[in-house]
RODO-2510 file (C-alpha; in nm, 4 decimals, decimal comma):
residues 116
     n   res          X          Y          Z
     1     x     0,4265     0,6042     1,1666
     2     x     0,5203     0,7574     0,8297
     3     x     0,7507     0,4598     0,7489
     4     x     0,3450     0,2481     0,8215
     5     x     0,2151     0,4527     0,5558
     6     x    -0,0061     0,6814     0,8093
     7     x     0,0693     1,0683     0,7870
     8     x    -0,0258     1,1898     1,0889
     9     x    -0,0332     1,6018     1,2268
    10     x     0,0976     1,7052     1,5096
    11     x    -0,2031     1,7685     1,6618
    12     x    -0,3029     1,3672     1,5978
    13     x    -0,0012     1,2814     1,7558
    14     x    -0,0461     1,4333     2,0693
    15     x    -0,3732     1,3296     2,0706
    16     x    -0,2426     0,9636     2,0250
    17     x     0,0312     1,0106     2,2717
    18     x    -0,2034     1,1753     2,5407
    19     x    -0,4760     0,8892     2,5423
    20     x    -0,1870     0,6208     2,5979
    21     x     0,0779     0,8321     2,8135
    22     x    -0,0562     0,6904     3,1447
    23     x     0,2298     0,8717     3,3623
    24     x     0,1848     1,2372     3,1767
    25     x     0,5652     1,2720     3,0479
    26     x     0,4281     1,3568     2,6618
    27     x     0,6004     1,0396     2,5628
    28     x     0,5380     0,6962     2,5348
    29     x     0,7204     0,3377     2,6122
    30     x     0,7428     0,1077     2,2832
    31     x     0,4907    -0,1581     2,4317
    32     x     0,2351     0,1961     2,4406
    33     x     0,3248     0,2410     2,0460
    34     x     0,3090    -0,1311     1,9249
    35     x    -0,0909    -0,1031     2,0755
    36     x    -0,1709     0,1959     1,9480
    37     x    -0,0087     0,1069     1,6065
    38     x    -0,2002    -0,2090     1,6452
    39     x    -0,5640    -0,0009     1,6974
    40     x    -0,4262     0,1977     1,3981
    41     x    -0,3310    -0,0537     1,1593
    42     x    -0,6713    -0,2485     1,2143
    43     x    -0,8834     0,0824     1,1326
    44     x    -0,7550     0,0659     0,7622
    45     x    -0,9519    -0,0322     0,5159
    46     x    -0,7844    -0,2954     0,2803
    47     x    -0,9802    -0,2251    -0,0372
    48     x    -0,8311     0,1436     0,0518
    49     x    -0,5089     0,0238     0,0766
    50     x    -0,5607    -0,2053    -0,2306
    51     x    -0,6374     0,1249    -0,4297
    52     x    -0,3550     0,3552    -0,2822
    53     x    -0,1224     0,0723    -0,4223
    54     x    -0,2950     0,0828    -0,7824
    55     x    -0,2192     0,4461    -0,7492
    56     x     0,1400     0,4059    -0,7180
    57     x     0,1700     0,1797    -1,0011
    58     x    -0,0629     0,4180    -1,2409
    59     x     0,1880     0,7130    -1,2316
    60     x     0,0356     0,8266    -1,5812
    61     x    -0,3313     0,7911    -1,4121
    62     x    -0,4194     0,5862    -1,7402
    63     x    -0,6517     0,4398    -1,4966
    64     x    -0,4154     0,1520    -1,5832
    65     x    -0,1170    -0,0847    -1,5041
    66     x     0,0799    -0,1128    -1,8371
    67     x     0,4195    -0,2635    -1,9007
    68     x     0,5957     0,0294    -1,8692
    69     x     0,4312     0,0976    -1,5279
    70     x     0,4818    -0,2503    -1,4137
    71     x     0,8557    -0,2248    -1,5243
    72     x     0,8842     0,1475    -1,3752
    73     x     0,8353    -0,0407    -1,0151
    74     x     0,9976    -0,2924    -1,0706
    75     x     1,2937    -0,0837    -1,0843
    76     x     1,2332     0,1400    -0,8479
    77     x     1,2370    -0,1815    -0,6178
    78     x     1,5730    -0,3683    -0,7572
    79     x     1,4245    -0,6072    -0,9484
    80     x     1,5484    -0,7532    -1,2420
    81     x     1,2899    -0,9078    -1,4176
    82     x     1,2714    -0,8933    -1,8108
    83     x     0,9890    -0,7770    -2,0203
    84     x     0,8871    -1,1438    -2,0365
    85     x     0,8519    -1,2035    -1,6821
    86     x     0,6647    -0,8575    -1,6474
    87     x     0,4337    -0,9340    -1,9317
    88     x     0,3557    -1,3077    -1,7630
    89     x     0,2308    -1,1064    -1,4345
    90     x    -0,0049    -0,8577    -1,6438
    91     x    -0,1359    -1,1465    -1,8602
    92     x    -0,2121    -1,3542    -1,5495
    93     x    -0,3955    -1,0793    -1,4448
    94     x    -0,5754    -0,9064    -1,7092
    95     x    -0,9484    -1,0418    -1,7295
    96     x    -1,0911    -0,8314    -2,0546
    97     x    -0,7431    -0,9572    -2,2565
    98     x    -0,6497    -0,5477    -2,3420
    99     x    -0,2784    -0,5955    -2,2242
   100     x    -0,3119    -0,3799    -1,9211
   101     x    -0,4203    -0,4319    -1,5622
   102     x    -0,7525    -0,1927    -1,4424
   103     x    -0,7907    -0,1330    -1,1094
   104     x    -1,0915    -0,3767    -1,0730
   105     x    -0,8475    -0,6210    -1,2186
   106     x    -0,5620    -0,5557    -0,9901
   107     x    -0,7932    -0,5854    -0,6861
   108     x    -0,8597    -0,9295    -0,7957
   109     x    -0,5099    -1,0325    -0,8068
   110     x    -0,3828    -0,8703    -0,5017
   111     x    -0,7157    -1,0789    -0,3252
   112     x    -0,6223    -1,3490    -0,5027
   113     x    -0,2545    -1,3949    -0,3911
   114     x    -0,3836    -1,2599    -0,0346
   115     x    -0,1005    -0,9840    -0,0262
   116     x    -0,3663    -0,7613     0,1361
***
């Protein structure tokens, strides 16, 4: 569930396991988890999610995404993309033309390209 982004207590998870364990072992089969996952996963809000994901770019809570951030992540995920190729995504999406990605901004892009 973690690895889904949810972080659940313990006391959610046997809450979660008791309304789906239908023989009363305290565990479930897989089929049991992919429906409750599914339940779970359609609860979330995507503009939430959206935001969460501005978060982790914003690690200086500037309140924006600036090259450094942009190439920060980029690293942290393997990529090997040069300043010019980082620059090209922030120019595509920065609206007001300040160099930097808001979060109104980035939840127009991430809409946009439908990646939530």
């Amino acid at each position: 569930m973690r690895a889904l982004g949810f972080e659940p207590r313990k006391e959610e998870i046997k809450k979660m396991i008791a309304d789906v364990d239908r023989e009363g072992t305290g565990t479930i089969e897989f089929h049991d988890f992919l429906e409750l996952m599914t339940v779970k996963m359609a609860e979330r809000d995507p503009l939430d999610e959206i935001r969460k994901a501005f978060k982790l770019f914003d690690d200086d809570d500037s309140g924006k995404i600036s090259l450094k951030n942009l190439r920060r992540v980029a690293k942290e995920l393997g990529e090997t993309m040069n300043d010019d190729e980082l620059q090209e995504m922030i120019d595509e999406a920065d609206r007001d033309g300040d160099g930097e990605i808001n979060e109104e901004e980035f939840i127009r892009i991430m809409k946009k390209t439908n990646l939530f």
